[in-house]
Backbone as CSV, one residue per row, in Angstrom:
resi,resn,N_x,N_y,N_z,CA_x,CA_y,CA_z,C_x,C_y,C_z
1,UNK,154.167,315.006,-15.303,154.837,315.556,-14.151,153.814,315.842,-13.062
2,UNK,154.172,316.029,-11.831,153.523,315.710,-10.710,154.695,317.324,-9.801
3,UNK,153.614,317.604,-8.779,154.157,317.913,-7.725,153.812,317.454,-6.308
4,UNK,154.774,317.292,-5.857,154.825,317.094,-4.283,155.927,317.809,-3.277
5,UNK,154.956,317.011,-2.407,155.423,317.771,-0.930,155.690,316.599,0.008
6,UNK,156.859,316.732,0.318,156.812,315.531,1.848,156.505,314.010,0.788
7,UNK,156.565,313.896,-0.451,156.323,312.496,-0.945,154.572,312.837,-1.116
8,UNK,153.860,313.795,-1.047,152.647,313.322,-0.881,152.173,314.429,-2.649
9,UNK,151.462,313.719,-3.760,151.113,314.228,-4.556,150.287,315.558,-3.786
10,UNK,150.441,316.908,-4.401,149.561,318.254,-4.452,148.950,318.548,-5.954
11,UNK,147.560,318.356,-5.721,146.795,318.592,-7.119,146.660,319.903,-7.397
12,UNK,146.953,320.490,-8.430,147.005,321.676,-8.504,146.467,321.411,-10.100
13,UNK,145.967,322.744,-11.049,145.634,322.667,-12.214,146.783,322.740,-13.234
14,UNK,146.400,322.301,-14.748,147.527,321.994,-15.452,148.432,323.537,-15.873
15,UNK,147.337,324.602,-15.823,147.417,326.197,-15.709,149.338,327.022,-15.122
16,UNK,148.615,326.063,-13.599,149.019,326.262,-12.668,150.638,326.008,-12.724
17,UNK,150.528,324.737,-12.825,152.025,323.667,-13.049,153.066,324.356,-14.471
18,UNK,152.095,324.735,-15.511,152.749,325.315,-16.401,153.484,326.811,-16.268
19,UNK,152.891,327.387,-15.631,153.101,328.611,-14.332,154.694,328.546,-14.080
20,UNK,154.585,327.358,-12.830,155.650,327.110,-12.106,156.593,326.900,-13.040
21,UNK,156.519,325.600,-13.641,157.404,325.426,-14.509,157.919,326.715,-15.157
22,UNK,157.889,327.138,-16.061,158.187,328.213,-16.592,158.971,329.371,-15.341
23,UNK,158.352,329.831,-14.727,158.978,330.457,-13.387,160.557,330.006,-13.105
24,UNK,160.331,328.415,-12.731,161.724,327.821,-12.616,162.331,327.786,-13.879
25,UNK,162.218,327.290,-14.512,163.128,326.997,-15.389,163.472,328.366,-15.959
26,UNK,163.060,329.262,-16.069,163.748,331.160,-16.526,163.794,331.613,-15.414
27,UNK,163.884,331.544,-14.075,164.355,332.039,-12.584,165.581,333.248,-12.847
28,UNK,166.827,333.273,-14.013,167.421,333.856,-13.997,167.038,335.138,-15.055
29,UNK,165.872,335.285,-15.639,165.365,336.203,-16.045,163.943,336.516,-16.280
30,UNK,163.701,338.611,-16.259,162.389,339.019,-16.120,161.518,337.745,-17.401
31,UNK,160.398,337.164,-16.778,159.330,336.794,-17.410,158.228,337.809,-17.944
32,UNK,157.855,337.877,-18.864,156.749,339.006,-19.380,155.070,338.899,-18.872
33,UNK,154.661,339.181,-18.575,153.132,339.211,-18.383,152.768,338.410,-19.859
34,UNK,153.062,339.282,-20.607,152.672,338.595,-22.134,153.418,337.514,-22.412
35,UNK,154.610,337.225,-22.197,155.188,335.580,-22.541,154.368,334.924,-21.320
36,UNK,153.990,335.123,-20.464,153.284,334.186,-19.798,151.789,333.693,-20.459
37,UNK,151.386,334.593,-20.657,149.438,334.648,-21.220,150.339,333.818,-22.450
38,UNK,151.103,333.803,-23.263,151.434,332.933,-24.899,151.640,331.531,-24.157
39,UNK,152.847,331.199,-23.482,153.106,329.808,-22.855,151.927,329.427,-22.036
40,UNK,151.061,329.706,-21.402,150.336,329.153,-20.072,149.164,329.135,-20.880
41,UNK,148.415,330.139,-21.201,147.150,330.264,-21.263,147.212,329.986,-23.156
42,UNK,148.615,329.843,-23.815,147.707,329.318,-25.484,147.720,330.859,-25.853
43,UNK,147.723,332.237,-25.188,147.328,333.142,-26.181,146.116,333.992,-25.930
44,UNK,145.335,333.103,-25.305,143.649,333.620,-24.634,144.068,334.416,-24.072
45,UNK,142.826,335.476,-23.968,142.387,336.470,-23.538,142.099,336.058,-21.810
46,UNK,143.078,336.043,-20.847,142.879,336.039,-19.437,142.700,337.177,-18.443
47,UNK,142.141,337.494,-17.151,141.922,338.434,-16.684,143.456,338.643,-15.419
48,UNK,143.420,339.064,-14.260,144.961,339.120,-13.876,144.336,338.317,-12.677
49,UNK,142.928,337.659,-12.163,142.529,337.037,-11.236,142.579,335.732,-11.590
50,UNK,142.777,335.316,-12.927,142.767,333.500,-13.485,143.995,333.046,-12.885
């Protein structure tokens, strides 16, 4: 999967995209700080600036 804008690929990290995704696709409910760090980051130990 890819994102764009206007037809034009935006590189963004795989981090990132997994982010979004997730965001959209549960849009109709609270996301957890902690279900995010399990889906995005694997579980690791992240800081709130990554």
């Amino acid at each position: 999967m890819e994102l764009r804008r206007r037809g034009s690929v935006i590189p963004i990290e795989p981090q990132v995209f997994s982010l979004l995704e997730l965001l959209i696709t549960q849009h109709n409910r609270f996301v957890s700080k902690d279900e995010i760090n399990e889906i995005v980051w694997g579980g690791r130990s992240v800081s709130d600036s990554a």
